[in-house]
C-alpha positions as CSV (number, residue, x, y, z in Angstrom):
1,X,10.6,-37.3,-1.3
2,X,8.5,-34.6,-3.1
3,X,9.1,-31.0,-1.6
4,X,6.1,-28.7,-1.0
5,X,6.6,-25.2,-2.9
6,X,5.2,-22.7,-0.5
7,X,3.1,-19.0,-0.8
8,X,6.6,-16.9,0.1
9,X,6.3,-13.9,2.3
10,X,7.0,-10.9,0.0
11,X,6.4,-8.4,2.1
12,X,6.7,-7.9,6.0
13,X,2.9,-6.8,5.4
14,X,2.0,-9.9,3.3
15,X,0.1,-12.3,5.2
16,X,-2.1,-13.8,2.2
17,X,-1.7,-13.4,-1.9
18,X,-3.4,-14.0,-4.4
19,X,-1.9,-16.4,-7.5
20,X,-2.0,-14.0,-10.3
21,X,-0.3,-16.8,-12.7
22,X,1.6,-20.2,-13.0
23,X,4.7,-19.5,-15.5
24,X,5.7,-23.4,-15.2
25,X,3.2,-26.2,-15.6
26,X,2.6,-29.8,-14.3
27,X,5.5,-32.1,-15.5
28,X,7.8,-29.0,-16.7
29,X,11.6,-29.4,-15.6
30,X,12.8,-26.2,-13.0
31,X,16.1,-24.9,-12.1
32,X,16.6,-23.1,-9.1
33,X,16.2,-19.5,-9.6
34,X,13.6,-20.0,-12.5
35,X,10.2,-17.8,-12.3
36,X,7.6,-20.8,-12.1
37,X,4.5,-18.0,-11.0
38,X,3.4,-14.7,-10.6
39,X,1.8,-13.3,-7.2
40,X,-0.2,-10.2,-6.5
41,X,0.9,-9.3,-3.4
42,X,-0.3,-6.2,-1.4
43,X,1.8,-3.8,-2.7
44,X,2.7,-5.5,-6.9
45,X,2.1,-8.2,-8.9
46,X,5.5,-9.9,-8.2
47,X,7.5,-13.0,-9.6
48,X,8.4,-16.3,-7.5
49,X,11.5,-18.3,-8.6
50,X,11.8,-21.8,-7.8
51,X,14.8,-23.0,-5.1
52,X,15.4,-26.2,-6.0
53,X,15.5,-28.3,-9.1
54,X,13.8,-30.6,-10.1
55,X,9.8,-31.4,-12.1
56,X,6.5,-29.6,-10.9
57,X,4.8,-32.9,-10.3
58,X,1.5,-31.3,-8.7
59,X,0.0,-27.9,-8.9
60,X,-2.1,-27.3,-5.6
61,X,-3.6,-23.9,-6.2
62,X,-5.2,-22.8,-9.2
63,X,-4.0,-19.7,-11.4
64,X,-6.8,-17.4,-10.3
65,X,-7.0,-18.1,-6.8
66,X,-7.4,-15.3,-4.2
67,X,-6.6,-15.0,-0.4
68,X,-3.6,-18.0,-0.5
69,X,-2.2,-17.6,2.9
70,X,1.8,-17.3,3.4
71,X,3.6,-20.2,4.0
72,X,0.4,-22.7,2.0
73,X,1.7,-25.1,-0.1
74,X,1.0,-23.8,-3.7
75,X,2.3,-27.2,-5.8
76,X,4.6,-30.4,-5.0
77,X,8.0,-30.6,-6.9
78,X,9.3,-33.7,-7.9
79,X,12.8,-34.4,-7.5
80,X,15.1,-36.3,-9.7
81,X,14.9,-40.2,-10.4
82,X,10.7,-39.5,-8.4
83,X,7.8,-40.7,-10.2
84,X,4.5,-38.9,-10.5
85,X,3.0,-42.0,-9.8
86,X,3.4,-41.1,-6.0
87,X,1.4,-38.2,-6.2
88,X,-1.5,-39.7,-7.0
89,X,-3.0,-39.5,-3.7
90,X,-0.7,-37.0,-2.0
91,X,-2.0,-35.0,0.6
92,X,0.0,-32.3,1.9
93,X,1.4,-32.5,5.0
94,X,-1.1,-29.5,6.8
95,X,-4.7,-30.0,7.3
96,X,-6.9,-28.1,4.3
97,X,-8.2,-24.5,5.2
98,X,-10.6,-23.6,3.3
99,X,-11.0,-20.2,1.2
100,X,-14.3,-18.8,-0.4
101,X,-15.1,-17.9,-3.6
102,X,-11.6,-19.6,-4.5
103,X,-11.6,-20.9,-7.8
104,X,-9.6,-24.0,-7.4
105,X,-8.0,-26.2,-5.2
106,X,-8.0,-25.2,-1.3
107,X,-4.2,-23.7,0.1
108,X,-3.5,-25.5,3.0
109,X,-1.7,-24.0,6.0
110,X,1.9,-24.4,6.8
111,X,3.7,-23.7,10.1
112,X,7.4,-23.6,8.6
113,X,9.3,-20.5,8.3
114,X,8.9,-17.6,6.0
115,X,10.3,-19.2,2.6
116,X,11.9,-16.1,2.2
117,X,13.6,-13.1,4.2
118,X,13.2,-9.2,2.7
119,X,15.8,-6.8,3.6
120,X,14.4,-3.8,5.9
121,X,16.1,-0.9,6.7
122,X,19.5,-1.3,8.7
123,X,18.7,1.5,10.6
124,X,15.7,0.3,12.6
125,X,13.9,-2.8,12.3
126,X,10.3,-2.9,11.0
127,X,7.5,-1.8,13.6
128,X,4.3,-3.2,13.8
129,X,1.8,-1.5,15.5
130,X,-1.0,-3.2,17.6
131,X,-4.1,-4.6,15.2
132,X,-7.5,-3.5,15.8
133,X,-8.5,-4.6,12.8
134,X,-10.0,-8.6,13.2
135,X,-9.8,-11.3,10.6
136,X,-14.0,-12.1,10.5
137,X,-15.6,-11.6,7.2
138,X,-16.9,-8.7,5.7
139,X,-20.3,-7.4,6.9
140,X,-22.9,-8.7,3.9
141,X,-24.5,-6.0,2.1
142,X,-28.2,-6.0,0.8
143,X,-28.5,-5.5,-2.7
144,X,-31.4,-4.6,-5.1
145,X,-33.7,-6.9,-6.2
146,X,-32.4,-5.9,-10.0
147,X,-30.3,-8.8,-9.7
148,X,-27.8,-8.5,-6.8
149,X,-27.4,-10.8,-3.9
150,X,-28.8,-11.1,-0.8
151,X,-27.9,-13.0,2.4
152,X,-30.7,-14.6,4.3
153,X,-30.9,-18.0,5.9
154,X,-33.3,-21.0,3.9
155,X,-36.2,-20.5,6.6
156,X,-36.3,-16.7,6.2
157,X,-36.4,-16.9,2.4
158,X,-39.2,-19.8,2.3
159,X,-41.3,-17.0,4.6
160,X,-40.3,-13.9,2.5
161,X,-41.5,-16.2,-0.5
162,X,-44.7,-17.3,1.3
163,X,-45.4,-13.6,2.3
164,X,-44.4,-11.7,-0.8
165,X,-41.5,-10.0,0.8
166,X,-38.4,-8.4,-1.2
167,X,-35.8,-9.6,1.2
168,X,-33.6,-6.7,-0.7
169,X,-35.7,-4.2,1.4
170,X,-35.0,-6.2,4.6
171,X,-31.7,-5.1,7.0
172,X,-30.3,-8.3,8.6
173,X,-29.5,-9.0,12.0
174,X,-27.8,-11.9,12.0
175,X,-24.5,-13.0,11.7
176,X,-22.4,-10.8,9.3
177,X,-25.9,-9.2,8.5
178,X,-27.7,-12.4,7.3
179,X,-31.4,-12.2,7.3
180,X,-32.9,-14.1,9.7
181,X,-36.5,-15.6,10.5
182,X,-36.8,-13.3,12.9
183,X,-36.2,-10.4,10.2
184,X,-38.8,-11.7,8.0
185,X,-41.5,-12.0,10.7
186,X,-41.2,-8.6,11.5
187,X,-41.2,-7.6,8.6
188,X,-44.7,-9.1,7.9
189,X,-46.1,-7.5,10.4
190,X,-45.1,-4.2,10.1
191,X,-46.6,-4.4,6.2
192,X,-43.5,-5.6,4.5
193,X,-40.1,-4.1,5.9
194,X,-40.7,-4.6,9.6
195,X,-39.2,-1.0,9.6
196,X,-35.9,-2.4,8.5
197,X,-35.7,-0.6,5.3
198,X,-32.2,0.2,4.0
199,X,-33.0,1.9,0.9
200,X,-35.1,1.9,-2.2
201,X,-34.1,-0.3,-4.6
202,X,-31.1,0.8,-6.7
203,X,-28.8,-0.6,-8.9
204,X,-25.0,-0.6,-7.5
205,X,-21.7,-1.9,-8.6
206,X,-19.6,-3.8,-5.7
207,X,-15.9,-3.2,-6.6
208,X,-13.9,-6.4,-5.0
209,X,-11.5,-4.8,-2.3
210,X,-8.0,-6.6,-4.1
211,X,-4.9,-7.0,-1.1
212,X,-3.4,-3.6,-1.7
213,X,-6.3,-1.9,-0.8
214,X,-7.2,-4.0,2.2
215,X,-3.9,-3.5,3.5
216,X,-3.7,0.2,2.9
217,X,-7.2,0.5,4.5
218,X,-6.3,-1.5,7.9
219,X,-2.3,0.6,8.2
220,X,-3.9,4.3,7.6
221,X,-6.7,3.1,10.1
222,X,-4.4,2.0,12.9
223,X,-2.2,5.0,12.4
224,X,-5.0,7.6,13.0
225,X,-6.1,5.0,16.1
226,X,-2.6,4.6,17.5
227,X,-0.3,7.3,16.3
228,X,-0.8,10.9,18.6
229,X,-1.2,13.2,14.9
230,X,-0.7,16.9,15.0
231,X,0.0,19.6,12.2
232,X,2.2,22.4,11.2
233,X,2.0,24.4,8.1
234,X,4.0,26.5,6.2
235,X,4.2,28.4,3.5
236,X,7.0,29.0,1.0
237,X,8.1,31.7,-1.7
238,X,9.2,29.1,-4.7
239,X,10.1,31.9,-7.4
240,X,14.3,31.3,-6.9
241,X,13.6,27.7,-7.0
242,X,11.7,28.0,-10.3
243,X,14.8,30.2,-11.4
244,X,17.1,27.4,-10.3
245,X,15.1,24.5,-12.0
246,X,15.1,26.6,-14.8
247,X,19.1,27.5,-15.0
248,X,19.9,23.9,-14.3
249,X,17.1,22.4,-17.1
250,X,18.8,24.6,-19.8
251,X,22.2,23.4,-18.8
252,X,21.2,19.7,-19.2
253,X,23.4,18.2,-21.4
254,X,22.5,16.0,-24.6
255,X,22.1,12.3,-25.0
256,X,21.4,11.1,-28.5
257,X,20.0,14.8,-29.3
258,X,17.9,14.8,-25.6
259,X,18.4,16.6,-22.4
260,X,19.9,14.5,-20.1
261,X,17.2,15.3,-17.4
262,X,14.6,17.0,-16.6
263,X,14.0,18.5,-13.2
264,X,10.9,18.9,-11.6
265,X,9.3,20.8,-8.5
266,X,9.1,17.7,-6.8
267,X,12.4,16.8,-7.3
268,X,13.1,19.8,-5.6
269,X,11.2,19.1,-2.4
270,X,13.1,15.6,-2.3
271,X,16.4,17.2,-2.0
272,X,14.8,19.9,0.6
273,X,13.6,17.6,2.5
274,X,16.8,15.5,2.9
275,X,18.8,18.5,3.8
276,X,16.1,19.5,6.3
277,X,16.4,15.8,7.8
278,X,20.2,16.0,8.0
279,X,20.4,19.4,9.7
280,X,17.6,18.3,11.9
281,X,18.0,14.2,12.9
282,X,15.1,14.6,15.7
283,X,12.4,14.3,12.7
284,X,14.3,11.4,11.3
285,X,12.8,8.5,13.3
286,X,10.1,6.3,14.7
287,X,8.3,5.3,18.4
288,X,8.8,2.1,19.9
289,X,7.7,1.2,23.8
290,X,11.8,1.1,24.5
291,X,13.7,3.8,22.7
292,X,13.4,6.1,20.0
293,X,14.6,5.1,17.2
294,X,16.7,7.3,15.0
295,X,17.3,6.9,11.4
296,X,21.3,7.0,10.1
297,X,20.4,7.1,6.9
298,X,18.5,10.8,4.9
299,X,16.0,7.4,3.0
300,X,12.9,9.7,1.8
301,X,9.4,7.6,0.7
302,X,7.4,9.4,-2.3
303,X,3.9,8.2,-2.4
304,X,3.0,7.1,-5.6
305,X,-0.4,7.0,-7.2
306,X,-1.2,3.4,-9.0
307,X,-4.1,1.4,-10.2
308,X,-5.8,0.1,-7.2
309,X,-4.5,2.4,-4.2
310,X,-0.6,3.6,-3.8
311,X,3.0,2.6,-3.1
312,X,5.8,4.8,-1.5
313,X,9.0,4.1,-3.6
314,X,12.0,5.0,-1.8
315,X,14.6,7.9,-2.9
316,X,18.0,6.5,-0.8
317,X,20.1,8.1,0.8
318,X,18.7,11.4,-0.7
319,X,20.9,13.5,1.2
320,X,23.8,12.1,-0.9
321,X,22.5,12.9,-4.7
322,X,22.2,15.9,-6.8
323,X,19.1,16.8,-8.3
324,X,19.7,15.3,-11.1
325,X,20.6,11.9,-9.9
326,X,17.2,12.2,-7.6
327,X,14.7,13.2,-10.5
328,X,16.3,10.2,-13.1
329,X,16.1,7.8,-9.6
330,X,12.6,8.7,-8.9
331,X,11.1,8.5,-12.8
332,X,12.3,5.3,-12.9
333,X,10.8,4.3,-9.3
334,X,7.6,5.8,-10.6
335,X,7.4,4.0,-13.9
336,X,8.3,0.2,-12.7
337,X,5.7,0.8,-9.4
338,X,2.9,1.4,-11.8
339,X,3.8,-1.9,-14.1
340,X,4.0,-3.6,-10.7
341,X,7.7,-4.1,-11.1
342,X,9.3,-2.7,-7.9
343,X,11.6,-5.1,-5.8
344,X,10.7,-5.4,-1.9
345,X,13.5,-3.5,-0.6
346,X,12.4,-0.4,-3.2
347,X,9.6,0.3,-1.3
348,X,9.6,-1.1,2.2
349,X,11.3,1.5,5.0
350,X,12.5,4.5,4.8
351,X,12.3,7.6,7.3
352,X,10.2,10.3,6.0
353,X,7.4,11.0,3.5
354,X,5.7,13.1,0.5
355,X,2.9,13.0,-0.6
356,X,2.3,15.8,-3.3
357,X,-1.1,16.4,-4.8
358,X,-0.2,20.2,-5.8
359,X,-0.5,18.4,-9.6
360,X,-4.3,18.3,-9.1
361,X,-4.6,22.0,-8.4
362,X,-5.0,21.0,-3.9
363,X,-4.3,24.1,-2.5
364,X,-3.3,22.6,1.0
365,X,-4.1,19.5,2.6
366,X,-3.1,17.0,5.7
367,X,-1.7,13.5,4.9
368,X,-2.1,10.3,7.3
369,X,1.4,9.3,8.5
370,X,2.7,6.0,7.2
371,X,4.0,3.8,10.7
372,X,6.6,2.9,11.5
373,X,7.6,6.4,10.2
374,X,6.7,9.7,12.8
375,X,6.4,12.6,9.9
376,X,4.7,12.9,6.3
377,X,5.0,16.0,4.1
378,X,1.8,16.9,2.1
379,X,2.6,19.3,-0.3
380,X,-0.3,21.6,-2.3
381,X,0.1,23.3,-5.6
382,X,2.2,26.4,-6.5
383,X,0.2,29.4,-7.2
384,X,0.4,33.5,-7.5
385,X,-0.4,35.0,-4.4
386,X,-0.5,38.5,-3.3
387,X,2.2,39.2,-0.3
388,X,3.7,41.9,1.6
389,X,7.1,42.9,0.8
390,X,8.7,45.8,3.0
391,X,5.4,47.0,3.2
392,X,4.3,46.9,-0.2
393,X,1.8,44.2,-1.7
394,X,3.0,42.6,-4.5
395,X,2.9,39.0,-6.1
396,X,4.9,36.0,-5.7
397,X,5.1,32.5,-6.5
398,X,4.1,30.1,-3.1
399,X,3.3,26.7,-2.4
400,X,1.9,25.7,1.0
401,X,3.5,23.0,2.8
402,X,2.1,20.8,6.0
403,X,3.6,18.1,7.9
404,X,1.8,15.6,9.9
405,X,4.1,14.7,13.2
406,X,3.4,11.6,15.9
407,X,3.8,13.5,18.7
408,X,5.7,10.9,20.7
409,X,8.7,11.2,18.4
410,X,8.6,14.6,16.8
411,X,6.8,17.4,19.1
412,X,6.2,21.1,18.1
413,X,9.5,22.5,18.6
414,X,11.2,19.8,16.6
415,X,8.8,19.9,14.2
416,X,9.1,23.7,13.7
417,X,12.8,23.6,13.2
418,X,12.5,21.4,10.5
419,X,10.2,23.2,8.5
420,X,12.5,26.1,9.0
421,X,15.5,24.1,8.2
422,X,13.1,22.9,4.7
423,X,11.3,27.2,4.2
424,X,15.6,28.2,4.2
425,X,16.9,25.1,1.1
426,X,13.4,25.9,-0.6
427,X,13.6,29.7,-0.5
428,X,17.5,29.6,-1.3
429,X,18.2,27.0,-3.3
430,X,21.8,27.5,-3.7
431,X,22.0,25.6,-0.3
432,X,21.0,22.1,-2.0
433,X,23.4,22.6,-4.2
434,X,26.4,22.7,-2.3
């Protein structure tokens, strides 16, 4: 009996993918633990090995298509001894569901299990907060009459036409913002817009939201909704650090004629933070309705800037690592998240996060936090400032550094004693190295 390959579940996030690519084609031979395709998921453009063996008798969704919901049967493998011949009117076993603007053949809906389980972290399980967000389609948006489309139902466009009315200076009422008949009538009236104007005519480019962004758009939304955010700032003499870095660059020793590392700032802050976290557990966790939940385990998220939005690769068990064994971890996060090449596990969890945009010259700044986690580090650029030193103004080197706390976890006085616990490994670095 042919077996139904289904969309996996790549992601506890992942509730739809699109089908970037089909590696195997109709009537090739699989082995279990071949790649047969390619899906962009929300977070990477990730590969999908086959389970069982046997011959891809019937490809059900396109290479192209977008929005394939989990669990929808994607193509039909044969098994051995099966002839193709019994495909020739298959049907899969779930009714069709249809997807605009899909370039192929419909995904049809499955109600079977997850066709695969991702590891999350031991320490907690993985929170989902409560969606405000619904499912209904995008609001339609009016464009010019240059050349862009415009939503209006077949009466209202057969009055525009009879009237001399540019529907693209028309604002819909109906459903999703269609233009209705009732649009267009005013619109005559009123001497050609029914005062429903929207804008001149302009030319615009619509940029296709793809998942990663959709999903990053509905989490930092429900965070600010859901999770009580306050803020607490510091800032932080970095000169010793710098010396540090320095001293422990020069000392690198050579591969093949190279350094063996190279240490940044940021690697820095990674170890800082971890030793912060394990002096102070309390800012180490995450809300649920029953208990809080704290984290066993120093895991630190770095947010990562990639084409199309960002990813948070995960520096384990940071607490545990030198410096050097966090910078040569994190390059190589960094490198494989912007090729789309991260595993599941490499960037789902962890307890804590940075997000550093001192690179781009941000003096100071206040990140969203990123649930199920309760405290995000944004961290601003390193710059001479003028200070007061035993009463004398001089200069120094100082980075301002802000957290962003959910209150329910992680309240003032916690919150306070971890950024002393971070000013202290920062401003005397010796500490993180011990």
């Amino acid at each position: 009996m042919p077996i139904e390959i289904l969309m996996p579940a790549l992601s506890p996030t992942m509730t739809e993918g699109n089908l970037a690519k089909w590696i195997a084609k109709e009537g090739d031979v699989v082995k279990a633990g071949q790649v047969i395709a390619e899906i962009e998921t929300d977070k990477a453009t990730m590969e999908v090995e086959a389970v069982d063996e046997g011959i891809i008798g019937k490809i059900l969704v396109a290479e192209g298509a977008q929005g394939v919901a989990v669990n929808s049967p994607i193509a039909v493998l044969l098994l051995d001894g099966e002839d193709k011949k019994i495909l020739a009117d298959y049907k899969p076993k779930q009714a069709e569901v249809k997807k605009e603007e899909q370039p192929a053949a419909a995904a049809t809906v499955s109600a079977s299990a997850p066709a695969q389980q991702i590891k999350t972290l031991s320490a907690a399980p993985s929170f989902v907060l409560p969606s405000s967000v619904s499912k209904a389609p995008s609001p339609t948006t009016n464009y010019s009459s240059t050349g862009g489309k415009v939503k209006a139902s077949p009466l209202a466009k057969r009055i525009a036409k009879e009237a001399g009315i540019d529907l693209s200076l028309v604002q819909g009422t109906g459903p999703h913002g269609r233009i209705v008949r009732e649009d267009v009538e005013l619109a005559k009236r009123s001497g050609g817009t029914g005062g429903r104007i929207i804008r001149n005519p302009v030319e615009i480019t619509a940029v296709p939201n793809n998942n990663m962004r959709k999903v990053i758009a509905k989490r930092l939304l429900e965070s600010k909704q859901y999770v009580p955010h306050f803020y607490l700032t510091i800032d932080c003499n970095i000169g010793k650090l710098l010396d540090v870095r320095k001293d422990l660059n020069d000392v690198a020793p050579l591969i093949e004629g190279k350094p063996a590392y190279k240490l940044s700032v940021n690697d820095m802050v990674i170890k800082a933070v971890a030793k912060a976290l394990k002096k102070v557990p309390n800012a180490n966790a995450s809300w649920t309705d029953e208990a809080i939940m704290l984290y066993n385990n120093v895991d630190v998220s770095v947010a990562v800037a990639i084409d199309g939005g960002l990813i948070t690769p995960i520096i384990r068990n940071a607490d545990q690592k030198t410096i050097p064994a966090i910078s040569a971890e994190m390059k190589d996060l960094a490198a494989r998240a912007r090729i789309g090449k991260l595993a599941p596990e490499e960037f789902q969890g962890g307890g804590f996060s940075i997000s550093n945009l001192g690179m781009f010259g941000i003096k100071s700044f206040s990140a969203i936090i990123n649930p199920p986690q309760s405290v995000i580090m944004a961290v601003g650029a390193g710059e001479e400032r003028a200070v007061v030193k035993n009463g004398v103004i001089t200069t120094a080197n100082m980075v301002t550094f802000t957290i962003s706390c959910d209150h329910r976890v992680v309240d003032g006085a916690v919150g306070a004693e971890f950024l002393a616990a971070f000013k202290e490994c920062i401003e005397k670095p010796v500490i993180m190295l011990m």
